[in-house]
Structures are given as C-alpha cells and as structure tokens.
N, C-alpha and C positions, 0 to 999 in steps of 0.2 A: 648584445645578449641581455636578455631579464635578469635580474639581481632578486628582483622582490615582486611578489605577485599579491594580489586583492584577490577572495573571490566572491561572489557578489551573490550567495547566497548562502545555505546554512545546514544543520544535519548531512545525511550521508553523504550529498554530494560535495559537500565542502571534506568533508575528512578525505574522500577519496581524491578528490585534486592535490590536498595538498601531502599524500602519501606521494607520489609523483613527483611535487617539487622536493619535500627531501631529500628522495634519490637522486636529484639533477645539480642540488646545492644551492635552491631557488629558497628565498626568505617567504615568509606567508604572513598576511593578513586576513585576520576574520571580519565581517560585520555582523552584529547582531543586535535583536529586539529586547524587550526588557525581559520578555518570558522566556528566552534564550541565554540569559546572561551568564550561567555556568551550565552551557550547553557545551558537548563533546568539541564541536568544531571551536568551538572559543578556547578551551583548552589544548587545542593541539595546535592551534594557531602561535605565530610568532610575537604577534602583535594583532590588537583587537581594538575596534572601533564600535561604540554604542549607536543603534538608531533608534532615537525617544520611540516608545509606544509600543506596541501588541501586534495590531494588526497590518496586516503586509501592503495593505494603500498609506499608512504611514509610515513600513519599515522597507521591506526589502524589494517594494516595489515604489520606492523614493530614488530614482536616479541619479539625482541632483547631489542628496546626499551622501551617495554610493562614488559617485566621481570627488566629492570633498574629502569623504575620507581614505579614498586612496592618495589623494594628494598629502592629505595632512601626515599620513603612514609611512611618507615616502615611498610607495611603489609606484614600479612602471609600469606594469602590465595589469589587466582586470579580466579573470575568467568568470562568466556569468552560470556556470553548470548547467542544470536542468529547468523550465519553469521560471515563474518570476518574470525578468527583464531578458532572458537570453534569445529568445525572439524578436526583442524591441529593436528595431533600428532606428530611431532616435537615440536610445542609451549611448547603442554603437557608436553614432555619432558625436555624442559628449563625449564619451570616450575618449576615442577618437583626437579631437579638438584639442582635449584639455593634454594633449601631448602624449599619452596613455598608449600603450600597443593592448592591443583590441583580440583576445584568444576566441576567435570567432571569422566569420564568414563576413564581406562585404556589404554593409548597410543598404548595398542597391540588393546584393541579393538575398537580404533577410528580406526584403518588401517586396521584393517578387516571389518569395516561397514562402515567407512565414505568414502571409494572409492566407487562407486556404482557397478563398473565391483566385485571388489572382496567379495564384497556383495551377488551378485548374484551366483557367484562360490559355495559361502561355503551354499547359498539356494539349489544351485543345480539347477541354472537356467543361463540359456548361454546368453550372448550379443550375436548379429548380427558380424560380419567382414565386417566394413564398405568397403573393396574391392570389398565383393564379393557380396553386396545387389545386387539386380534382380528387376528388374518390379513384379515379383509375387509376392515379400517380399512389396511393397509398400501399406499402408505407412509408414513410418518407423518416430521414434522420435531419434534425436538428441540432446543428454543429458550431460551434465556435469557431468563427476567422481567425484566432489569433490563440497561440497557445497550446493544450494537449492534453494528456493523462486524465482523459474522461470526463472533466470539465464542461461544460457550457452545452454536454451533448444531450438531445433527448430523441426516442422514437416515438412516430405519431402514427399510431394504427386506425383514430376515428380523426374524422376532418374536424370538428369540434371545438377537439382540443389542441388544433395546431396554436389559436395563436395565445393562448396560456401557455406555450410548450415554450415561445418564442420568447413571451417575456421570460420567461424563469430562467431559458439557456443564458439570456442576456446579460439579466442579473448575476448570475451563477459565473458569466464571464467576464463581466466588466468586475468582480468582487477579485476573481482568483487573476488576473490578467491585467488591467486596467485598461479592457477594451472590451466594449459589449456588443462589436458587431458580430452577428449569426448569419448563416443561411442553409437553405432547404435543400438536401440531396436525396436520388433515390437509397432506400433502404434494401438492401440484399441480404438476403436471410440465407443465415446458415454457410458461409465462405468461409477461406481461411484468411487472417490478417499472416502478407507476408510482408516483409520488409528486405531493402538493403542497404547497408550500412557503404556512404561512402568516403573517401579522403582523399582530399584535393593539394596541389600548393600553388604557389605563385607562376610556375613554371611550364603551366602546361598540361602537368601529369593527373590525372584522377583515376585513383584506385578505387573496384567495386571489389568490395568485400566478405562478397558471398552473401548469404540470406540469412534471414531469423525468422523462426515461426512464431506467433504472439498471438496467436485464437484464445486460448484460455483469457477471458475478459469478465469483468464485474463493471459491469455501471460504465462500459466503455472504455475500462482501464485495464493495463496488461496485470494479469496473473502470474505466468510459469510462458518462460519465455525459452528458444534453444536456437541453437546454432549447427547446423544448417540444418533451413525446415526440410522434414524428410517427405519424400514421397515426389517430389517433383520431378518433372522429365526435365533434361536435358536440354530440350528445345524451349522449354517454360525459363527452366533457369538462366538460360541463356536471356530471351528476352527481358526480362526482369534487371539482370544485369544490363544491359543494351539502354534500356529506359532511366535509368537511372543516374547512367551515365549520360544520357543525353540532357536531363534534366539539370547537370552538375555545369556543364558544360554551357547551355543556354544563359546560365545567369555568371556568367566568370567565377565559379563560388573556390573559394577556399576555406582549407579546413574541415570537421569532420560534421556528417549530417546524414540523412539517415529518408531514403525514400519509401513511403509504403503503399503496399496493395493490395486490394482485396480479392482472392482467388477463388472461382467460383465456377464448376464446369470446365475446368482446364483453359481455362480464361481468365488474363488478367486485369482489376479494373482500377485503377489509379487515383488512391487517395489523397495523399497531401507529400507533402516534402518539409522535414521536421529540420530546420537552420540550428541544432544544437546537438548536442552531447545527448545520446538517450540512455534512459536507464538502464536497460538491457545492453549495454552496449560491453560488460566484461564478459558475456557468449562469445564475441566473435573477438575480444582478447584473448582469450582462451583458445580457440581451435587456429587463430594464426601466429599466437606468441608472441602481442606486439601487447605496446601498452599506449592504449589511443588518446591519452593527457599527454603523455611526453609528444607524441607525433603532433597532435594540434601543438604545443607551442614551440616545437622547431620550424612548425609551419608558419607560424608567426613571426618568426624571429629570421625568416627568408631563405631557411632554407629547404634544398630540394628533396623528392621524395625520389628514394628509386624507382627505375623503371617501372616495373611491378611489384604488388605484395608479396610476400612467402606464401609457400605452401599450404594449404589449408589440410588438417590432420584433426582424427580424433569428431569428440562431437563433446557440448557441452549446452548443459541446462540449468536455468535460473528459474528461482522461484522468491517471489514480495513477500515476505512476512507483515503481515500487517496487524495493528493491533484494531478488528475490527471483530465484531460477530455475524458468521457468516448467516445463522440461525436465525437472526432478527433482522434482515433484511442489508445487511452488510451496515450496521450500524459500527459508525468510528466510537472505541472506548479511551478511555481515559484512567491515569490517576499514577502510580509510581511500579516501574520496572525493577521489581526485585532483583530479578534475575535473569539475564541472556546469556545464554551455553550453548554453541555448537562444537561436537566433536572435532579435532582438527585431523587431518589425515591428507594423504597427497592428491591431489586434484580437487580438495575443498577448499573453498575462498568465502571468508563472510565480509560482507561490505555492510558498516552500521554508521548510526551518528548519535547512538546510544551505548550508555553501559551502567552496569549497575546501581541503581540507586535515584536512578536520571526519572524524573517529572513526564509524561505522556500530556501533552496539553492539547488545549481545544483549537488551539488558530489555524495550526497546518497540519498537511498530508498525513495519514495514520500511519504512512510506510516506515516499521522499525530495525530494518534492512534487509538486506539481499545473501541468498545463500548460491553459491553456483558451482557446481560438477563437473567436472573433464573429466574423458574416458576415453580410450580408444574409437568405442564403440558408443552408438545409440542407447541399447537396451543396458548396457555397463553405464552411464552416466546418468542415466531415468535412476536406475537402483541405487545408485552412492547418494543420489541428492536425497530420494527418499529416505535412504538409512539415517544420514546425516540429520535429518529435519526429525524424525523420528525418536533417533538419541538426545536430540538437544533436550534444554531445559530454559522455558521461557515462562517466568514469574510476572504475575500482574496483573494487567488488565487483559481481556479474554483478546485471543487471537485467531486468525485463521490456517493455526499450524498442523493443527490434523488434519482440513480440508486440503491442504496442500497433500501431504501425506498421502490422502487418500486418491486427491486425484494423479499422484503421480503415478497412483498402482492402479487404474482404473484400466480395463481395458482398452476404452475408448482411445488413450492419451497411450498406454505401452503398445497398440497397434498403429499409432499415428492414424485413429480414422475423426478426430476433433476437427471443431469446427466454432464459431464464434458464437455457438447458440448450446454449447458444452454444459454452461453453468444454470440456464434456463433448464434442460431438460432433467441435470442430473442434481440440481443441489438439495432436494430433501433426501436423498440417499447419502449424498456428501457428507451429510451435517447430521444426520442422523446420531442423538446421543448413546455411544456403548460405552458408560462406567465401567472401572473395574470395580468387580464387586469384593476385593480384596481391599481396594484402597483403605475405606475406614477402618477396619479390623489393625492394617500397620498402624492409621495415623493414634489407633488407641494404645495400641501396646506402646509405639515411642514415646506418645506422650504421658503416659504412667513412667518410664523407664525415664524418662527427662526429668520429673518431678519425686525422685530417688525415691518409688514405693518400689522398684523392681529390682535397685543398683544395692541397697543392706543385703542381698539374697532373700531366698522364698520363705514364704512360709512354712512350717512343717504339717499344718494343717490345710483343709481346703476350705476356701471361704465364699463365701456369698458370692455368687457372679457383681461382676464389676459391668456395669453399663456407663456408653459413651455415646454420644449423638450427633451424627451432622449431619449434613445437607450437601450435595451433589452440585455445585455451581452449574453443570453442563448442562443437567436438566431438572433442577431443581428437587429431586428425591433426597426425602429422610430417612437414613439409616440409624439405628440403633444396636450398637456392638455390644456384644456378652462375650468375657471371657471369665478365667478363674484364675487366679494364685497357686499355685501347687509346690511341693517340694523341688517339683523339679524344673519349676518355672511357671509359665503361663499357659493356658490352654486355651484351647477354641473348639468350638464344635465344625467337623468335620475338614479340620485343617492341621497341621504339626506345624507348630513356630519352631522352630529351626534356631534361631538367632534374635536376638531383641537390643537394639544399642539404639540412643538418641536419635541417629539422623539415620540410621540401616535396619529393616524389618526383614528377615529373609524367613519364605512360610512353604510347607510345602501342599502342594493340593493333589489328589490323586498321583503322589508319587515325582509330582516334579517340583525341582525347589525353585522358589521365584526370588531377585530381590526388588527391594523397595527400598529407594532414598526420599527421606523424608525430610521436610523443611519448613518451619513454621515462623511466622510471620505476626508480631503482633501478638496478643489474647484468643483470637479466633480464626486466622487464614491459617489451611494446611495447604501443604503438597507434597501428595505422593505422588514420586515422577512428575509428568503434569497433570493431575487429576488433582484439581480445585474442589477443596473443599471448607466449607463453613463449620466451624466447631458452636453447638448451639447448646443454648443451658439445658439443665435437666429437668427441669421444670417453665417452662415457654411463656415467657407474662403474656397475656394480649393485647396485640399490636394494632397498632394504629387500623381503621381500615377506611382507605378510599371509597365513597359510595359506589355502587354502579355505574358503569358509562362514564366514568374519570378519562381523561385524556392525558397520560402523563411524558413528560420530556422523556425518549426513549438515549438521550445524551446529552451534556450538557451543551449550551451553545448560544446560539442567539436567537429571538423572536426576529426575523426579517420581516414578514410579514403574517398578516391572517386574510380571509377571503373577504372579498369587497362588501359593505354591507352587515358582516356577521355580527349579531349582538345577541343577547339574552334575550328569549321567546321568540329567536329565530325557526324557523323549520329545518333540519337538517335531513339528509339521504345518507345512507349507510354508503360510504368508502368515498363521502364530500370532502375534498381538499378541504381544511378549513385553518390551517396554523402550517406556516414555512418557519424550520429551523436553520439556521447554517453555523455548522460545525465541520473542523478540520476541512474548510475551503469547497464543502459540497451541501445543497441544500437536501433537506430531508421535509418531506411530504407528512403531516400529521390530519390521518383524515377518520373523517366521523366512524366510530363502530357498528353503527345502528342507525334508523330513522326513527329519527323522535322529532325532540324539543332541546331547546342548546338552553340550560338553566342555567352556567354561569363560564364565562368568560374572564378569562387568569392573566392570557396572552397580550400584552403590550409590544408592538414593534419598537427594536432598540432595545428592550432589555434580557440581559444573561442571564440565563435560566442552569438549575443542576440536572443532574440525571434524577428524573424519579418527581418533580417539580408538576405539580397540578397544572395544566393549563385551560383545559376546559371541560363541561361536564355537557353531558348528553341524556337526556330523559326518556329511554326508550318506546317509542309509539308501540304496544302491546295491540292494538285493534289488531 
C-alpha cells in the first residue's frame, strides 16, 4: 500500500491529486520552483521539496531531481499529473529503479504511445515527410511527438512557411517538453476532436469510458470540454470505443489515458494516445461517479478493476479559465489574483492551484482552473456551467471568462453543431466589448460613500455636480460620471440610486433595480461585478508617447529570438515575423505593422522583457 506520495508537478493538478490522497489517508509531497515557493500546491502539501530556478528545463522538467526528492521526502510512490515528465519514460524508468511505484502506465507503453509518430505506426497510420510535403498535401499540421496542450503545434497553409513552422514547433517543444522532435500530418479542417478516456489494470481488464467532445480549441488547446460528445451514432460510438480499446490493449498499458480523434464526415480519424491523466478528465468523473486519482493508484498498488465500469448517467461540461485576452490574440497575462469566486451549488465543481492573493507569473500555463457542471441533461449542464462562470467573480489580470460565457450560450455550442474551427470563425463576436454603462456611475457613488462624503448624511442643499472618471479596461473608453448631493442622497441623471454603501451600489433604470458589488484595489483598480476599471485623475498629465511604428512587448516574457539578419536600416514588410517571445511556455510572434525601415532595435535574445517594454520601431514607407 502507498503511505506517501510525490507529485511531480505543480498548480491545479498537484491540488487535485492530492485532494484524493487525503481521502485515501495517502501522505503528500509537493515540488516546487523558486516562483512557486508559496504556491497553492506547496501549501496543501505535506511536505515540500525546493527545485533551484524558474524555468521548468531546470525545475519540473529535472527528473533526476524529482526521483531525489522523493527519496529524501520518504515517499514511495510518484504521480507525474499532466504535462511536464508524465510522458517521459525515461522518468518512468528512474522511477521505477530508484524503488518508487510508478502511478502511471508502463515505460514500454509510454514509448510506444507517447511519441505521436510511433503512435500512429503501431495504428497503422503514416505521418507526412516533412521533405517532401507538396502544395497538394497543404494544409498540413505541425505537431509535437512528445507532449500536448497545444504545444509545439502549428498549421501551414503556404509551403514557404513550413520549415520556419518546423523550427519554431521544435523550439516551442523541446522548451515546454524537453524534446523537440516534430512531424508533418494532414491538416482537416473543421472536424470534431473526440476523445476516449481509458482505464486499464494489471489484470487484463480495460474499461472504455465513454467519449468527451474537446472541438472548442485556441492555439490547439482544449477550451470547453463535455462528457459524452453529443451527436454521435451509435455505430460511431461504438467504434471509437472498439479503437481505443484496441489501442490499450496493443501496448499492455495500464492505468488511466486517454485516446483521441478527429471526427469528420461521420468518419473517424486517429490522432494520438495521450499516456496521462488529462485535463478534462473530471467530465467523465462526473457522468460515471468515479474519481480516476483513486482508481489509477489502486491500479498501481495491484489491484483489480471490476469487470466493467458503472453506469454512465447525466451529461457534464468543463470550461479553462484562463488568465489570457482572448481580444489580443489569446495573449497570457500576468500579475496578482485578487480575487476567484465561483458560486458553489450542486453539480458545480471548481478545480484551481490558485486562491486569493496568489502571483500570476510568466513561466507556465495561463490555465487558473477548471469549472465543471453535472446535470441530468445536456442543455441543464450547458446552463449551470454558464450561470456559474457568469456569477463568479475573478479579479486581476484580464481573462477569458466572458468568452467562455458567451460561447456557452452560443448557438453553435447549445445545438452541438461546433467544430475545431469554432474560435476562428466566431471570435470577434466572442470578444466583442459590451461595458456596462452603469458600472462607473456605482464605481463613483461607492467611492464617495467609502471616503465618508455620503456616510455624515446629505446635504440640505444641492451642490455643484460631482464629476469622476475612468477608463473601461475591456475597451479602453473614458467615462466621465456626474451626479449631485441632495437631501435625499445622491442623484444621477436618468437613473434612481436606490442604495449607496462601500462595496453595494444598487440603481434602478427604466424601472428595474440592478445591484452592483463593488471592490477596489489599490488607488486606482475598480470592480464592478467584473467590469475592470481604471480610476483616472481629473486632470490627465501627458503621458509618455511611443513614436509611431513602436513594437511593444504585448506580455512580459523572454526575447527567444528575432529574424535572421534583422538590424537597424533593415527593410521590413508589413505582418514580417521579426521578434519571438515565449511566455507561459507558448511563443508569441511580434511582427512588423507596416512596411518601412526598422530604425531601432530593443530586442536581445535572452533577455526578460515587461508588458508594454519597447522592442522595435518601424518607420513607415509612406510612398
């Protein structure tokens, strides 16, 4: 029996492993990096183990050190979660070795499933040779062998740019992975990603688990994920399960893992076989009842799974909160989490590795957790999750919580007619900024009422309108708020303030009362509900201004590289790659605005740059 468990990675998925072990009576160990050091998972840990440094080729993708300190922690066992090492089968094999039980699948059959090329061999399905791809073969996906979560992937619609496509997946993978082998597959437009989650033991038995829909994707990564994907026949679901099982069964696998496909035409076409724990994987805890931490380490621990799994009942949907802006190009933000609230109520579950007060940093994944919905039904767990994401209250750096929101209520996604090209055709509508045009008007009344001009009582006379001013983070508008003082309180023009107290504005407009919880941060951060906004002086000094054609850090992160050759009195073309960033483990493309003349150059590869940070200027060619 395990006593004590490692697990061997950090944020959400370390909290949710070791939610599990506590209920089993299982001791826990965290490891963590220095920017991690009074991270959530370090604090709910038992015991906690430092690994020097920042970034994850010398933290959480250090093996050596990850088998040391579970030795030194005294545990027996090592769950590697999501990402990271839980692919490696080499780890496995330290593992392994160093006396360790291993909460994972067989090191022979992480190597035969966790490369994607050799994945596809023993399916009996061939990769591309990215030499010899063609214009007819276009367009083609550029993928990461080893690894996942959108990672190392790119699409290549001109032949051109394939092998710039190659290096940068490479980089992007050997960074997030410590393997930067790629290769070339056809690209299918428009499918659904379906998946099935399996569980295997020692014994024989492999339970399919029903399916998960996972089409809602950004940059290749899941979105809003459910349990079981709707719309399928029967004869699909069937096969799907059939392959997946076969898949489990080819490689002796045990333990829990997860096959996916791309569905297309009532055809299914066989992407990869994930050798870990996936994120989406509390959908199908939810509609079977089971909790698949505990089952992977009874499965480790030797023993048998029953014949078949339970029942599958109900339907449940997951959605990533991420702290990114979907607006600017899915750019990861940064800086301090005021505030995460979700309503709690029955068939809502939040999975985080954050809480109040907690640092947003630049090394890893933006994901600031998981909300997910059970329901009887489909259309009943589409609605609770959106209600739920809706009521929460998430302070900080901007997120993609009302895209969520929206796309839960989209028609597209409430008729089940989505598809992996969801986000391409609908995100300016998505993201689309609708301020409430109420919000400044609370954030001015509270904060008079905070600063006890409104809490001595009113005036008896009326006095001069009271002006306030801020700025709309979501789309950068300045309002300007007028009310008055009166006997009987405060006024507004074409509104009745109802109520006025520190952190409660309630107003009513055309007859209906609203409220507003308000919450302020600092000198200048407000929030009402979540509408972001800036408190700005009443008189505006003049600010700095970038010349034209400035190229600025759109998030803080690191110069990886800039374009071969590029120097001051270069020639640039308008949308020229010319400056790679990589933040939170995904590189970001900074390319020319214009065709001009490159006047000055900021960018050094290797060095950490902020959000807002000059890197290069552009001189715009007017001929």
């Amino acid at each position: 029996m395990i006593e004590t468990l490692l697990v061997a990675n950090r944020g959400e998925i370390a909290c949710r492993v070791f939610r599990t072990c506590r209920e089993l009576g299982i001791a826990t160990v965290a490891v963590y990096s220095d920017p991690d050091a009074h991270a959530l998972h370090v604090r709910e840990a038992d015991a906690a183990v430092r690994l020097p440094g920042a970034a994850p080729a010398e933290t959480y993708l250090r093996g050596d050190l990850i088998v040391k300190a579970a030795l030194a922690a005294g545990a027996d066992a090592v769950h590697p979660g999501y990402g990271f090492l839980s692919e490696n089968a080499d780890f496995a094999r330290a593992v392994i070795d160093a006396g360790l039980v291993w909460i994972g699948p067989p090191p022979e059959a992480i190597e035969a499933m966790a490369s994607k090329t050799r994945a596809k061999e023993l399916m009996g399905v061939a990769p591309l040779d990215g030499a010899d791809v063609t214009e007819d073969d276009l367009p083609v996906l550029v993928k990461a062998a080893a690894g996942g979560g959108g990672r190392g992937m790119r699409i290549v619609r001109e032949l051109g740019d394939l092998t710039d496509e190659l290096e940068a997946a490479g980089a992007e993978a050997l960074s997030a992975f410590g393997d930067g082998e790629v290769f070339v597959e056809p690209y299918v437009e428009n499918g659904r990603h379906v998946e099935v989650q399996i569980l295997a033991d020692a014994h024989g038995t492999v339970w399919a688990l029903g399916t998960r829909d996972c089409s809602l994707q950004r940059r290749h990564q899941k979105v809003i994920e459910e349990a079981p994907a709707p719309g399928l026949s029967p004869e699909l679901a069937g096969t799907l399960d059939a392959m997946a099982v076969r898949a489990a069964r080819a490689t002796d696998y045990r333990g829990a893992g997860t096959v996916e496909f791309l569905v297309a035409d009532g055809k299914a076409h066989f992407l990869e076989m994930n050798t870990r724990l996936q994120v989406e994987h509390p959908v199908t805890e939810a509609v079977f009842g089971i909790d698949l931490v505990a089952l992977q380490i009874r499965v480790a621990e030797g023993a048998p799974l029953p014949a078949g799994p339970p029942t599958l009942r109900g339907h449940a949907v997951e959605a990533r909160l991420y702290a990114e802006d979907p607006s600017r190009g899915w750019a990861p933000q940064t800086g301090t989490l005021h505030r995460l609230s979700v309503p709690a109520g029955a068939g809502v579950r939040l999975d985080t590795g954050f809480t109040d007060g907690d640092a947003i940093g630049v090394h890893y994944d933006p994901m600031l957790a998981k909300v997910i919905a059970w329901a009887p039904t489909r259309a009943e767990a589409v609605r609770k999750l959106a209600g739920a994401l809706e009521r929460a209250r998430v302070h900080g750096p901007v997120t993609n919580r009302e895209l969520l929101v929206r796309s839960l209520r989209h028609p597209e996604f409430t008729e089940a007619r989505m598809d992996t090209g969801f986000y391409d055709r609908r995100l300016p509508e998505l993201t689309a900024a609708e301020p409430d045009p109420c919000a400044p008007l609370a954030a001015a009344l509270a904060d008079a009422h905070g600063r006890s001009r409104f809490g001595g009582g009113w005036r008896n006379l009326h006095s001069q309108p009271q002006t306030k001013r801020y700025r709309t983070d979501a789309d950068g508008t300045e309002h300007e708020v007028r009310y008055r003082h009166t006997r009987g309180g405060p006024t507004a023009e074409g509104v009745r303030v109802v109520e006025v107290a520190a952190h409660l504005v309630v107003l009513e407009v055309d007859g209906v009362q609203r409220k507003f919880d308000v919450t302020t941060y600092g000198e200048d951060r407000v929030y009402v509900g979540n509408t972001a906004l800036t408190s700005l002086p009443r008189f505006p000094d003049p600010a700095a201004q970038h010349e034209p054609g400035s190229l600025l850090a759109p998030m803080p992160g690191t110069v990886v590289r800039v374009a071969a050759g590029l120097a001051p009195g270069a020639t640039v073309t308008a949308g020229q790659p010319l400056v790679w960033l990589e933040a939170m483990k995904m590189e970001h493309r900074i390319s020319s605005p214009a065709t001009g003349t490159l006047t000055a150059l900021h960018a050094v590869p290797g060095r950490q740059v902020e959000v807002g940070a000059l890197l290069a200027v552009v001189n715009e060619d007017m001929a």
